[in-house]
Every structure is written in C-alpha cells, then in structure tokens.
N, C-alpha and C positions, 0 to 999 in steps of 0.2 A: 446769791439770792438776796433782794433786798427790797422791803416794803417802802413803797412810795406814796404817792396820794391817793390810791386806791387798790390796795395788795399787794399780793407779792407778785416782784418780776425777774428776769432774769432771761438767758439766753437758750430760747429751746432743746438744744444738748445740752443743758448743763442743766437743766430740769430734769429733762424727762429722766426715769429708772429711780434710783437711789434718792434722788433730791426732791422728787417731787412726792415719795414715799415717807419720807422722813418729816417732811413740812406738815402732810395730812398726818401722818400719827401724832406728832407734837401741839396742832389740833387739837387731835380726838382727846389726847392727855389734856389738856387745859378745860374743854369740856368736862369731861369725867371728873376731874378733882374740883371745877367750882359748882359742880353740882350743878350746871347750864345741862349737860347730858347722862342717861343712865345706859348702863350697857341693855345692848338690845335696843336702844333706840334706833325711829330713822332718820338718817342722813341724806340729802337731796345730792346727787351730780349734776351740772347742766355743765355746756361746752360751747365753743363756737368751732368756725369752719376751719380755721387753722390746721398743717398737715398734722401738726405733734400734737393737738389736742386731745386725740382717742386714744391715746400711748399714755400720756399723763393722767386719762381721768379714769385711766386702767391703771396705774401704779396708786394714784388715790383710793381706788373700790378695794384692790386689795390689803391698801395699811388698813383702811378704816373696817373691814371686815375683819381683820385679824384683830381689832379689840373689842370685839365684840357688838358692833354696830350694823344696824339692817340699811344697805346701801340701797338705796331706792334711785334709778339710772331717768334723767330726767331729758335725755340728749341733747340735740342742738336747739336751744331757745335763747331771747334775749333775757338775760341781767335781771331786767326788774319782773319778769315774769317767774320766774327761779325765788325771787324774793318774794315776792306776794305769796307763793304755792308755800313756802317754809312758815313764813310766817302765820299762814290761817293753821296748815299741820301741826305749829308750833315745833317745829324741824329744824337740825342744823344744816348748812346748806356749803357748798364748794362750787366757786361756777369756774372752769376752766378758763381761763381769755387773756391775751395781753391788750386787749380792746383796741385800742386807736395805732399802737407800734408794729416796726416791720415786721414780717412772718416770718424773721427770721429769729425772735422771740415769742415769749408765751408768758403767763402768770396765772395765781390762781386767787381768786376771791372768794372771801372767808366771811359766813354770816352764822351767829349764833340762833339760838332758834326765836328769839326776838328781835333780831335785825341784824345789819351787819354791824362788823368788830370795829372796835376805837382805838385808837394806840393807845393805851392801856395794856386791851388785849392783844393786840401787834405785840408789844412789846415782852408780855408773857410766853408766848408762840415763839418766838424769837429765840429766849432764856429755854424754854422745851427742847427746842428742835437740837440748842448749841448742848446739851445736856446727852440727848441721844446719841448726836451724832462722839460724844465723846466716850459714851458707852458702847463704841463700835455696833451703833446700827446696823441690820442687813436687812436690805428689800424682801422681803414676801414673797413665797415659790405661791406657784399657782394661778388662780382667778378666781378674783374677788366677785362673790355670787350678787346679784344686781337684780331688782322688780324693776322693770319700765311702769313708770306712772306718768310719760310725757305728752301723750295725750291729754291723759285730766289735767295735769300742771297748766300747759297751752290753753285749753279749753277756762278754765279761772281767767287768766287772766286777757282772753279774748273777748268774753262776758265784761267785764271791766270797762275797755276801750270801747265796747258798743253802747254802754250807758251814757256813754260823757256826752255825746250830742242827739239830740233826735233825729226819729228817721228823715231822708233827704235831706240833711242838711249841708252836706256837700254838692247838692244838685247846681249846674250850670256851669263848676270848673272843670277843668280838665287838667288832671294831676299826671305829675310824670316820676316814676318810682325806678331811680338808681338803684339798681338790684347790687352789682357788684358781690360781694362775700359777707354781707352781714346777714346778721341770723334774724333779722327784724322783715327780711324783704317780702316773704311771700304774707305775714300778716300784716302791714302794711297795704299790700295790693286787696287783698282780700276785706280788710276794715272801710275803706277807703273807697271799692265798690258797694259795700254795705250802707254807707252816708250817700250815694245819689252821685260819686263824683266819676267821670269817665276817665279811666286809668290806659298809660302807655308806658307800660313797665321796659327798661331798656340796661343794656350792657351788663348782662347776668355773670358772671366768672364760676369757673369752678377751683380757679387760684384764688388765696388768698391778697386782696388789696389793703393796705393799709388806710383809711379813712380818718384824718384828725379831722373834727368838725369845729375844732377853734382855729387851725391854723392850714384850710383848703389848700392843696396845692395849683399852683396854675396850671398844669395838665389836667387836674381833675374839673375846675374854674373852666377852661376852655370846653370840656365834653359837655360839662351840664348846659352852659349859654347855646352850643350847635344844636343839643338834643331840646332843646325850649325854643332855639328857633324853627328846627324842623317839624316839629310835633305841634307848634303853636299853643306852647303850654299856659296854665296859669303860673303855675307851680311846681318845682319837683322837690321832693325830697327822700332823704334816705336816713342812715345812723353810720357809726359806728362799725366795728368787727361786732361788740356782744349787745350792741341795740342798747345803750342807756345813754348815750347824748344824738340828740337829733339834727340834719342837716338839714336846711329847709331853704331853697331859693326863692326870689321874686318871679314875677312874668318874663323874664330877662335874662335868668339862668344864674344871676346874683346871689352869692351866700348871703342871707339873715347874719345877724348877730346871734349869737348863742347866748346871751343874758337878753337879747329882745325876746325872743322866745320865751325867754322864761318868765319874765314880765309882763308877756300878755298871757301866761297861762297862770300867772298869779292875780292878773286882773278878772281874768276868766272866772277861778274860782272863787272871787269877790275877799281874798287873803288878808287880815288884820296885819301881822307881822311876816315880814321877809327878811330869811337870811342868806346871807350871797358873799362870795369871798370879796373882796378888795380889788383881785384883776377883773371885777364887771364895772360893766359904765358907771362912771362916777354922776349922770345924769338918772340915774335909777330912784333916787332919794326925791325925785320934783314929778316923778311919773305915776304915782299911784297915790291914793289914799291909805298906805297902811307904814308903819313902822320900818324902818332898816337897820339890820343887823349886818356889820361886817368882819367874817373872819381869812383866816388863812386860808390857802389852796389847799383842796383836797373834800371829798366827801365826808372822812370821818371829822373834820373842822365843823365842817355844816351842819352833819346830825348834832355834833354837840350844843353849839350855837341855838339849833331847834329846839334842843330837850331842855336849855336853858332857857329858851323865852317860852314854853309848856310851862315848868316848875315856875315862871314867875306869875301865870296865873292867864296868860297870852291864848287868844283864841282863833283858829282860824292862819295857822301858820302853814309859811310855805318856805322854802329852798330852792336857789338854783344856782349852777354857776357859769362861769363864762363861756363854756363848753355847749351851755345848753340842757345839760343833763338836769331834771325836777325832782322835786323830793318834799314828798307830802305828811306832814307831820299831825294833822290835824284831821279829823273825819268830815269831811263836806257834803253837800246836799244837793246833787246836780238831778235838773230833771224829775226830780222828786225824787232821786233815785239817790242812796247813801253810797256816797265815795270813800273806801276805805283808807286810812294813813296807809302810804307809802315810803317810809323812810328811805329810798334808795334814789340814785340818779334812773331817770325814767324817760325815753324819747318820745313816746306815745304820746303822751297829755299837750305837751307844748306844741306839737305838731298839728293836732289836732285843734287846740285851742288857739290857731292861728288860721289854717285854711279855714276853721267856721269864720271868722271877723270876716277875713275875704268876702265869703262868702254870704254873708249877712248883710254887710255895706255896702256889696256890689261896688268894689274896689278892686284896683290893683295892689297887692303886696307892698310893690316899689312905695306908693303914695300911704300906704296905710306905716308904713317903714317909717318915712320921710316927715308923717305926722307926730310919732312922739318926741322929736326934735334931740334926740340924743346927740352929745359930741359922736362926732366922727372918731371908730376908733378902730383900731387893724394889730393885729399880732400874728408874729412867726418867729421861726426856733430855727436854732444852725444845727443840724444831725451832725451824730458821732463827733461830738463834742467834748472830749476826757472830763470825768470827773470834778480831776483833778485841777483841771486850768480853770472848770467855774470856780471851784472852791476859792483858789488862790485869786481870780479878780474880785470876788464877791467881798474877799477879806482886804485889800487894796481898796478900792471902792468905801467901805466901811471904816478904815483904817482913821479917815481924817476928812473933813470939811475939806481941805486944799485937795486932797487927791481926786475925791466925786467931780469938785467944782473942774478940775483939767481934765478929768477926764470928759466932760461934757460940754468946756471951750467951744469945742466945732459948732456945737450943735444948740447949746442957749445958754441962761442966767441961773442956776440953781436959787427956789423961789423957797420951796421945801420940800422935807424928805420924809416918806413912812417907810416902817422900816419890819411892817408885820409880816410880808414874806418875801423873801429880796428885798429888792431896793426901787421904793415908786417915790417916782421925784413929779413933782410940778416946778415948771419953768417959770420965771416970773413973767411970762404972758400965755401963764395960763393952759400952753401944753404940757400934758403928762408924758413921760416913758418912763418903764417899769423893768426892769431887770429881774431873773427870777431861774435860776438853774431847775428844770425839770426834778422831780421827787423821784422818779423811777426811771430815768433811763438816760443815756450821755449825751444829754440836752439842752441848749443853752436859751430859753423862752428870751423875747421883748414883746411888752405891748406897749400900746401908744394909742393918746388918744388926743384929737386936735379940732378947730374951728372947721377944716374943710376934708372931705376926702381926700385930695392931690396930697394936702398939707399934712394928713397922716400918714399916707404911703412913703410918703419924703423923708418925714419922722421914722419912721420904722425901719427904711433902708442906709438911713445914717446911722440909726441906733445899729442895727446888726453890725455893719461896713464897723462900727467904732471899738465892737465885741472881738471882730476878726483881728481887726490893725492890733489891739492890748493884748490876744493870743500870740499873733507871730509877732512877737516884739519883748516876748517874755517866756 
C-alpha cells in the first residue's frame, strides 16, 4: 500500500480484509489523538462501482466501529459530493475508489472533518498503520453497524450543482452522457436535464472501465467521436471511476483539455488567484485576469498552495489540475446564490461551466477551445511500468546536464529544465516535454506541449518511443 497524489492505493487483493482494516484504524488513531475526532463521532463511507469496493468499505465500517466511531454508510456517490456532506457535518470521511486505474486495483481516500489530508497527515497514517501492523493487528469479527444517510449526502450536493447556472441555461444543446461505471452518471443526466439541455446517455457498463481523463485512450477517443456523430451531439461528457475529474468533448467527440476546463470554470467564477500544478498549460498565466500559482502534482500540492494564497490575505481563489479536477477554496456568489469552498478536485463545476459558454455564445466547443489559443498540448503514460525502472531513469536523467541533453538528442536542444515534479524541459524552440513517473501506480507519465497539434502528437510519441528504447536498454 502506498500513498500517491491522491491516497492510498494499492492492489485490490491486497487491500481488501486486513490491509484495508488496518489503514482505516490507523486513521481513526491519528484522528482520536489530534483531537480532529472524538469517540462516538461520525464517520462518512462513500465507494465507487468497483467489484472490491463493498468488501473494503466493509472492512473500513467495521475497524472504524471497533473505536468507537458512528459509521454513517454514504454508498456509491462521487468524491466531492462525500466531501461537501463531511465537511458541512464537520465529519471524517473515507471514500473507497482507485479513481481513474484498472479494476484491477482500488484505494481509499482520507478527509478529515475539515477537508481532505496533506502529506503531513499521510505521513502520520503511514507511521500508525506501520505501528499496528507491528503490534500484530487483526481484522475485526463481525459487522461494522452503518446509518445510510446517502440520500441526504446526494441531495447537498445536488442542491449545489443546480445553483451554478439558471434555469434553461443549457437549452438548445444536446448533451451526450458517457455513462460507462462512474458514479457521477446518472446525476450528470439528471442535472443536465434540469438546465434545458436534451441528454442521450449511452454505453452504461455494469463492469468496471477505467476512465483517465488526462490521458483518453484511443478506443475510448474512437466511441465518444461515433456516439457524437451518431447522436448529432453538441457535446458529451463523462468523469472518472469516483466523479472528481471531468471528461468533456467538443461537437466532434474531441477530448477538452483538462486544465481548459478548469480555466473556464475559474474564469466562470470571476477567480482572483489560480493554483494549478506545473503539468497544466504553460499558456494559462496570459488567459485570465487573476494570479498563478504553480505547484507539484497531486491535490494535497494544490490545497496547500490554496491555503497559502488564503493566509496571504488572496480573495476569490481557485484550483485545478491537468486532469480537470476543480477545487474551490474561496466562497463565491453565483446567481446570487452563495457557492460554498470546495477544497476538493470536483467534475461538476468545470463541466458545467463550459457547456453554459457553449451555450451562451452559441458556439461550437471546437471554436470556443480554438479561441483561448493555448499551446497545443497531449499526455500519456506506458502502463505496468516497474517502479523501479522510473526511479532509476529519473535518477539518470537527473544525474548530469550531458545525460538529459542525450537522452533528448533524437528529439531537440535542451533550452531549460524545472525540476518541481519530474523533469519538465523546454527545448530551445520552445517545445516542452515533461517526464514524471505516476505517484501511485507503475506508471510512467509524458506530457508535451507544442506550436501545432500533429507537432505534439509527434512530440509525445518520441517522448514515450525514447522512455521504452532507455527501459529495454537498461
């Protein structure tokens, strides 16, 4: 088990029973001893559709019951809905999900009852768990006793998403809602007729699909463009496994960028300050009127980032990252209507605060895309990539100016290098590629960002081609 950029993850057998028991109680102990929780408090569960999900947030109800914690069963919703509901409860919260990875994994996400954890608290949970488990932990007989309150949970934060736009204001598109297995689908369709928009929800699974919405795959790419030609869409869009990064196509069936989205839903809220990792468009800083902050990959990067441009006295702040996922650090005023901080990655806002521009401009997506003149930029990851071989290029790579500069020979002129998460180089004309081993799973991330589309697909598939040639050759 091992926390990455957003919880913990690890391999569904090797979660579920004892591992995934021993995590939730070393939890509930870092709660209890910082005085974040009292015994008899509640505790939130949410899950996604995953088959091992209901097995693991059954071994979580029963650790967290055995310390004495009132588990409150909040079942399958998305991520930031699970968040919103804790945070007004002022509740700790566990949401079950390996979010975007195969099903043949799973993870659980950890929010105190003021938002989710920071590696800080990773790091405490961590030192718990390795504590327990050395005191020969054992799993919990029984079942852990559970209240459903996922009705009212859903209902919060349904309430939420119906404020952001006024009524009809999705009238005249016609939305097309990739159902597949995330838990955002059926409020999605339901929100979505609520706005005026004419919905044709398609390819529902009751297996789990994995869904990266920063790195589409071309069979998914190919289903959306046939189901937008068939349907005559404006737009489709979906999320995730646990609904907190959004997937949003053009008229075309074309994936959005995942920091576009998030830049018009910070334009949307009229945002002072933006904080956004490093792997978003490096054209984000010439597209808005408000401030940029850039940190590391990962959400607890970006809460921090937020809580530091808050404490420096910053109004009106927002988050997002390449993925797409939003994160509202600031109380906003839509509609007249008070929008609550959201510290968490959230698909609802940016999704919405895109089909409305659509819709308002009486535009196409493609054109409304094609207007904020962002570099062209594209990223994908080599699956089941060992650890160990990122480790060992990243340290190569790292090791020396002459080593980066050959290992990038094929492909340009090393111009310069950042070096905040991986390794993001600009070429000295001006194309980027960024190197960046996944935080949580055996994954080897590039992104790339260039003058043309062809010119970054080009870029992207040498960057990979150059990750694979340095593994088999080492």
């Amino acid at each position: 088990m091992k926390f990455g950029t957003s919880g913990l993850r690890g391999l569904s057998e090797d979660l579920k029973g004892r591992a995934s028991a021993l995590y939730a109680t070393a939890f509930g102990h870092y709660l209890l001893e910082s005085k974040r929780a009292h015994t008899g408090d509640a505790i939130l569960i949410g899950r996604d559709f995953r088959d091992s999900s209901p097995e693991i947030t059954a071994d979580c109800a029963k650790a967290l019951a055995k310390l004495g914690f009132k588990v409150i069963d909040c079942a399958t919703l998305p991520t930031p809905a699970l968040a919103l509901y804790g945070l007004q409860r002022n509740a700790a919260c566990l949401m079950i999900t390996g979010s975007h990875i195969p099903a043949d994994r799973n993870g659980i996400k950890f929010y105190r009852p003021d938002g989710e954890i920071d590696k800080d608290d990773e790091a405490a949970i961590t030192t718990a768990a390795a504590e327990l488990d050395r005191a020969g932990f054992v799993l919990a007989d029984g079942t852990g006793q559970t209240e459903d309150r996922s009705a009212e949970c859903l209902a919060m934060f349904t309430e939420r998403n119906a404020n952001l736009l006024s009524a009809g204001a999705l009238e005249g598109l016609k939305v097309g809602v990739y159902q597949h297995s995330t838990v955002a689908r059926d409020l999605l369709v339901d929100l979505l007729k609520q706005f005026g928009a004419e919905v044709i929800d398609f390819a529902r699974s009751d297996t789990f699909i994995p869904v990266d919405t920063e790195a589409v795959s071309e069979e998914t790419i190919a289903l959306l463009k046939k189901a937008s030609k068939d349907h005559g869409l404006d737009a489709i869009v979906s999320a995730d496994g646990d609904g907190d990064r959004p997937l949003v196509t053009d008229e075309t069936g074309t994936p959005l960028r995942g920091d576009l989205l998030g830049l018009i839903a910070a334009n949307f809220l009229g945002a002072s300050s933006v904080v956004t990792p490093v792997t978003s468009n490096s054209g984000i800083e010439a597209s808005g009127t408000f401030g940029v902050i850039r940190t590391r990959v990962g959400s607890p990067f970006v809460i921090a980032g937020m809580q530091a441009a808050l404490e420096a006295g910053e109004k009106g702040v927002v988050g997002f990252e390449a993925n797409g996922g939003t994160l509202v650090a600031s109380n906003f005023t839509i509609n007249g209507k008070t929008l609550l901080a959201l510290p968490t990655r959230d698909c609802f806002l940016p999704m919405l605060a895109t089909l409305s521009l659509a819709a308002a401009r009486k535009q196409p997506l493609s054109v409304i895309a094609s207007a904020y003149q962002l570099p062209f930029a594209a990223a994908d990851r080599l699956e089941n990539f060992p650890v160990e071989t990122s480790a060992k290029l990243m340290a190569h790579l790292r090791a020396s100016p002459d080593n980066l500069a050959a290992f990038l020979q094929p492909i340009g002129t090393v111009g310069s290098a950042s070096d905040i998460d991986g390794l993001r180089v600009t070429l000295d004309d001006k194309r980027i590629i960024h190197f960046r081993p996944s935080g949580n799973a055996p994954e080897m991330r590039c992104y790339v960002e260039a003058e043309t589309d062809a010119a970054a697909t080009e870029l992207l598939a040498t960057g990979l081609a150059r990750i694979r040639a340095w593994a088999n050759a080492n």
